[in-house]
N, C-alpha and C positions, 0 to 999 in steps of 0.2 A: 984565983981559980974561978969563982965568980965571973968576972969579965970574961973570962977566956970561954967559959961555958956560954955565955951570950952571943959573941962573936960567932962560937960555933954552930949555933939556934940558928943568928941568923941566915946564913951561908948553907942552912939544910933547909930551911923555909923559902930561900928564893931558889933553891937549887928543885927544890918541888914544886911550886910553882911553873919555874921555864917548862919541866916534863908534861905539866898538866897543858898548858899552852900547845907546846908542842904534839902531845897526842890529840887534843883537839881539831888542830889544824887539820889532821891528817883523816880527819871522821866525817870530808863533805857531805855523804851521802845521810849519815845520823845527825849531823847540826846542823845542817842549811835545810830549807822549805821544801818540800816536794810534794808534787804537784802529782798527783794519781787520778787519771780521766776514766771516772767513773761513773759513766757513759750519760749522766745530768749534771756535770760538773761540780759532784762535789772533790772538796779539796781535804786532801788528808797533810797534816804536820805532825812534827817529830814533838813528844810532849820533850820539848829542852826548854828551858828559863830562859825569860827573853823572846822568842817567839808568841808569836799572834795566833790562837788556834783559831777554827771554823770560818776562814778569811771566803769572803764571797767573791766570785771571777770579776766582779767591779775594781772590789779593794786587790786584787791584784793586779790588775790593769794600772790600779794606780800607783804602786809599788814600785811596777817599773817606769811609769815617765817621771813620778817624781823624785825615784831614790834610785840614783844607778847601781850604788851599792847595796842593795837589797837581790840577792839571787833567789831567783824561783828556780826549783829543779821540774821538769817531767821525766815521767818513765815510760820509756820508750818500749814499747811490745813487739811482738817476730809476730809471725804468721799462725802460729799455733796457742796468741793472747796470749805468751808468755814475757816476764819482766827481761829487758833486753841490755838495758844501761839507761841512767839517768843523764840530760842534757839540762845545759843551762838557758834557761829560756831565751835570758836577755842577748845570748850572741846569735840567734837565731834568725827572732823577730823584734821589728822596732817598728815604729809609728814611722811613717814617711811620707811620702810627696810624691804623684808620678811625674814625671818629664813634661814638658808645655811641646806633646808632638802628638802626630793624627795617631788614633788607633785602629788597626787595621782587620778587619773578619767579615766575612759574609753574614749580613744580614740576618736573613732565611735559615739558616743554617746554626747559626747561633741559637736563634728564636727555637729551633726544633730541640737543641740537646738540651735546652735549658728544662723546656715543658716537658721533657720527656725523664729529665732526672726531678722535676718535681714531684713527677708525676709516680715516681718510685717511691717516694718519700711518703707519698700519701698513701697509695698499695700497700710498700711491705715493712711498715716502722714496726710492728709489731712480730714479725716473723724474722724480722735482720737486726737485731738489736746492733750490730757492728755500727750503722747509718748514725745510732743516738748517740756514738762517740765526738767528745766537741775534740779530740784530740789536742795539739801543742797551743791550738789558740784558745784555750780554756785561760791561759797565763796572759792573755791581754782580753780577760773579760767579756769572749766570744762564747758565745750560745748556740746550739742548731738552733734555737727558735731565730737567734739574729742568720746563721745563712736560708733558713726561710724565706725571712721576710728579704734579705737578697735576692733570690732567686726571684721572688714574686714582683719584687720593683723593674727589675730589670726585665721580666715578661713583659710586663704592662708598658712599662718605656717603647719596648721593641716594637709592640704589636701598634703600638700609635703610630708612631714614625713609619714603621713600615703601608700603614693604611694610609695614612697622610705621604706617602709616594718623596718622602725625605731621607736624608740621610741620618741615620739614628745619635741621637744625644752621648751617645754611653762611645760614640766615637770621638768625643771631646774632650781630650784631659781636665778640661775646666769644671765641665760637669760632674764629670769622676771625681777629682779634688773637692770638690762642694759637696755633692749628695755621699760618699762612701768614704769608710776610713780606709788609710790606705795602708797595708801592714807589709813593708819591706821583710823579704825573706833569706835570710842568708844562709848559706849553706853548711849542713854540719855531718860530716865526712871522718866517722873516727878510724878510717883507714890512710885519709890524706887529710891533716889539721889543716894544711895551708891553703887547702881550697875554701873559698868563701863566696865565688857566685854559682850558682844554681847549675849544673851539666844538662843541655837538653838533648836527650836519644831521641831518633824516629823512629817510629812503626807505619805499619802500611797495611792493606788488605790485599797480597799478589793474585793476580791472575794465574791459575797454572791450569797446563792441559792434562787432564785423566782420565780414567777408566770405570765404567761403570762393572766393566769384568777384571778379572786380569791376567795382564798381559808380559810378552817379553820387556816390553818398556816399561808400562806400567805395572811395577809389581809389587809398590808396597801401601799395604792399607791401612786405613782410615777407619778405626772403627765407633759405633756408636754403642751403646750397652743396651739390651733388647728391655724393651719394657716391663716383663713378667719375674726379671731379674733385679730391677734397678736399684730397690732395697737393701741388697745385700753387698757385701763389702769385699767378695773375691778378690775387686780388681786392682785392694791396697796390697795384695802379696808380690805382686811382678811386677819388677821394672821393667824401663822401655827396652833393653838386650832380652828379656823372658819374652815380652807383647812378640816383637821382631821376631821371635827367632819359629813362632808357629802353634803354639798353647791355644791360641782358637783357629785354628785351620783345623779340616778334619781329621779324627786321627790324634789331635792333641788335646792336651788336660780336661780345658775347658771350653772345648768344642760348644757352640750351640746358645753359649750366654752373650754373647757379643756379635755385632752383622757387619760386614764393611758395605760402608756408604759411598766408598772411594777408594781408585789407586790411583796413587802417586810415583813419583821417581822417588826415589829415598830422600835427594835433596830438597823435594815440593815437598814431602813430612816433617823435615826440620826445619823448614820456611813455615809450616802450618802451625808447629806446636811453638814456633817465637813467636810468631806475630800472634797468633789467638783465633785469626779468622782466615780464610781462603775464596775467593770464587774460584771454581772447578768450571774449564770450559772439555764437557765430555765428548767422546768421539762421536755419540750420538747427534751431537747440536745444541743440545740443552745444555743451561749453568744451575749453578746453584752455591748459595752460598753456605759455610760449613766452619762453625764455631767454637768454639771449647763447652765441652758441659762440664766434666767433674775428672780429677786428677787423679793417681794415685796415693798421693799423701806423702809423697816423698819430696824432701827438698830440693831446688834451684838452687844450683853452685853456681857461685859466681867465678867467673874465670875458668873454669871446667870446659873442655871444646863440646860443640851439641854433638853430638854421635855418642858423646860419653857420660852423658845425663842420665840421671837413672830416672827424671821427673817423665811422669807417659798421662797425656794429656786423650780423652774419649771426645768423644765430635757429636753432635747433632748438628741435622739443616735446618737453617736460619732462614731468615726474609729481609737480613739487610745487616750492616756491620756492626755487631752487637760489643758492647761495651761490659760496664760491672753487671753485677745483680746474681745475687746467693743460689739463684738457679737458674738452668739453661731457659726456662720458659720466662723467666720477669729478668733477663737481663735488659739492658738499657739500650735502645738504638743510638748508635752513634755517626757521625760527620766529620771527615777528615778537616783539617783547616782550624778548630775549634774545639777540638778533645783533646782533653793530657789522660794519660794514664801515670796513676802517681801512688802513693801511700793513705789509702784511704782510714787506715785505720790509728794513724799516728800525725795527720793534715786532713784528711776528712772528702768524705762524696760532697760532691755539689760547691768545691770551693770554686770562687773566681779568681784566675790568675791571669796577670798581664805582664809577658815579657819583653827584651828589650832585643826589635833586631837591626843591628846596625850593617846594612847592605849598601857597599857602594858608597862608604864613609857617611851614610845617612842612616840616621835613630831612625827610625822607627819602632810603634809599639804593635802586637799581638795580644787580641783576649781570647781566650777560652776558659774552660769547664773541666776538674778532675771528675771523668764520666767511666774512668774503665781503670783498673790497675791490672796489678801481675808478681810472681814470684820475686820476682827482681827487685821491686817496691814494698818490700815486706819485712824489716821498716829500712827505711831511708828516705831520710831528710835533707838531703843533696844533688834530687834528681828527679826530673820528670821525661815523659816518652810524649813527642809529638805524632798525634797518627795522620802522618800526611798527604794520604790519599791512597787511591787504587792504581797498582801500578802493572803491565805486562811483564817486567826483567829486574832484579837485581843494578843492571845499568842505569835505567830510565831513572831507579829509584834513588842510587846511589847520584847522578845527575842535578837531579831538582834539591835532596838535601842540601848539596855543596852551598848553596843561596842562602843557608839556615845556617844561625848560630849553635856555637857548641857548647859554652858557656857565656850565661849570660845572667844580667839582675831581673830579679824576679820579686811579684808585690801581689798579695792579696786583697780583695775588695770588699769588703761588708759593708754592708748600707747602715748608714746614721741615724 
């Protein structure tokens, strides 16, 4: 009896065992590391046996190149900073190498979004706590103070080569390879697993013709929200079918708190509230450019057609094609050719990204600057919007993309 009672001990002891195993397994989010960007990088761990608590964004840095089997989690946030899903860092981002090929951007133009998102940095860090988020690269030991001092090397590069009437350093992948780590980014899509390079969308600033009155043709407007008002929160109760259908026209709801700045065809206001910004050429002769200031609070469906959005996006006039920034007045100027709009709050303002365009069986590389996001980027980690210029039509624009990749490899730069 003896015997037989031990046999049966042991056959209950490994049979408990395997379950304990097995529920483990299945508790990624409570056993494995995660990583919570808590907007100075600190790092929060699960107290389990075995893990390293209070790890600093170094010693995770090192984690991953020198232990592949070591998973760092982050936790990915939506647009309203709430917890969205954890990602495994390592299939994300890795140490890399760019390509030994020219890089290709306008000079001048680079040089301006650069100075002018530092220049955010130094304005509004205290007013935009969003900016102080080191986002997914907290997990290879990336600091805002390291895209700082990026931004600022690459100023200073710029501004010599350019005054020295040269072609700039940071056009050299050699240079790049030497002075900047180079952090390969791949793409993580929990709606399509098997995507793994980067999806790049265009945006554009269009031309359209409108109305400073309105008219038969033009007859849908633009509004801005009147200054004596702007405090208050009316304009989260109506979506864009309530805006559209006449609640500040006279006569309706809320006559009197909002002005139109502009009419458009209905199609130039779903062109206006995608892309973000507008030039308006009015019947008068004048332009004027005309920007997103504040939404209604509702969210961007993805896949949803635009006429069926309920996101209603208010306009203020601009002075050039404005990018991020917490308010219509400090948003960021930006330059076609050179600006991603991305996930600023889950990859961060001011990253440097260089992607891969291969036209005409030839590599070639592209730098720019995440200078502006959008609904769409909130979060996601498998896409960026190139804003590719100012265009007159839909054709012209759809035209000049065909030259641009759709997916492509994509690598972030931090200075050494």
């Amino acid at each position: 009896m003896r015997i037989l009672f031990n046999q049966k001990l042991k056959v209950t002891v490994f049979i408990t065992s395997l379950l304990v195993v097995i529920f483990l397994n299945k508790q990624p989010i409570q056993q494995q590391q995660i990583v919570k960007d808590l907007s100075l990088s600190q790092i929060v761990n699960s107290p389990i046996k075995g893990f390293t608590h209070d790890i600093s964004p170094q010693k995770i840095s090192n984690i991953n190149v020198k232990n592949n089997d070591k998973s760092v989690f982050y936790s990915v946030i939506n647009e309203w900073r709430k917890y969205q899903y954890s990602v495994n860092s390592n299939q994300v981002l890795k140490i890399g190498k760019l390509p030994n090929n020219p890089i290709n951007f306008n000079q001048a133009d680079l040089l301006t979004v650069l100075t002018n998102t530092r220049q955010y940095f130094q304005k509004y860090s205290q007013e935009d706590p969003d900016i102080q988020r080191t986002g997914i690269l907290v997990t290879q030991g990336v600091t805002v103070k390291d895209i700082l001092k990026t931004l600022d090397f690459m100023i200073v590069v710029l501004e010599e080569d350019i005054s020295n009437k040269r072609t700039t350093r940071l056009q050299n992948p050699n240079f790049i390879n030497a002075n900047f780590r180079v952090i390969k980014w791949s793409a993580h899509n929990p709606e399509n697993p098997q995507q793994k390079q980067l999806r790049i969308t265009k945006y554009a600033a269009f031309i359209h013709p409108g109305s400073r009155q309105k008219t038969s043709t033009y007859n849908t407007p633009i509004y801005a929200i009147n200054e004596e008002v702007s405090q208050e929160k009316f304009y989260t109760q109506y979506t864009k079918q309530d805006v559209l259908s006449g609640i500040y026209e006279p006569g309706g709801k809320e006559f009197g708190k909002v002005k139109p700045i502009a009419y458009l065809t209905r199609s130039g206001l779903e062109a206006a509230l995608m892309q973000g910004t507008v030039l308006v050429n009015f019947t008068d002769g004048t332009k004027e450019f005309l920007n997103v200031d504040r939404n209604n609070g509702m969210s961007y469906i993805r896949g949803l057609k635009a006429t069926a959005q309920t996101r209603y996006w208010y306009f203020k006039e601009v002075d050039a094609i404005k990018g991020y920034g917490y308010k219509i007045d400090a948003k960021i100027s930006i330059k076609p050719g050179v600006t991603f709009a991305g996930d600023v709050l889950n990859i961060g303002l001011g990253r440097i990204i260089v992607i891969e365009d291969n036209q005409s069986g030839q590599k070639r590389l592209k730098m720019g600057i995440i200078a502006d996001t959008g609904g769409a980027f909130l979060p996601n980690l498998y896409q960026l919007d190139f804003l590719a210029g100012t265009f007159t039509s839909e054709r012209a624009f759809e035209q000049y993309i065909q030259k641009l990749p759709e997916y492509t490899n994509a690598y972030i730069l931090v200075k050494k």
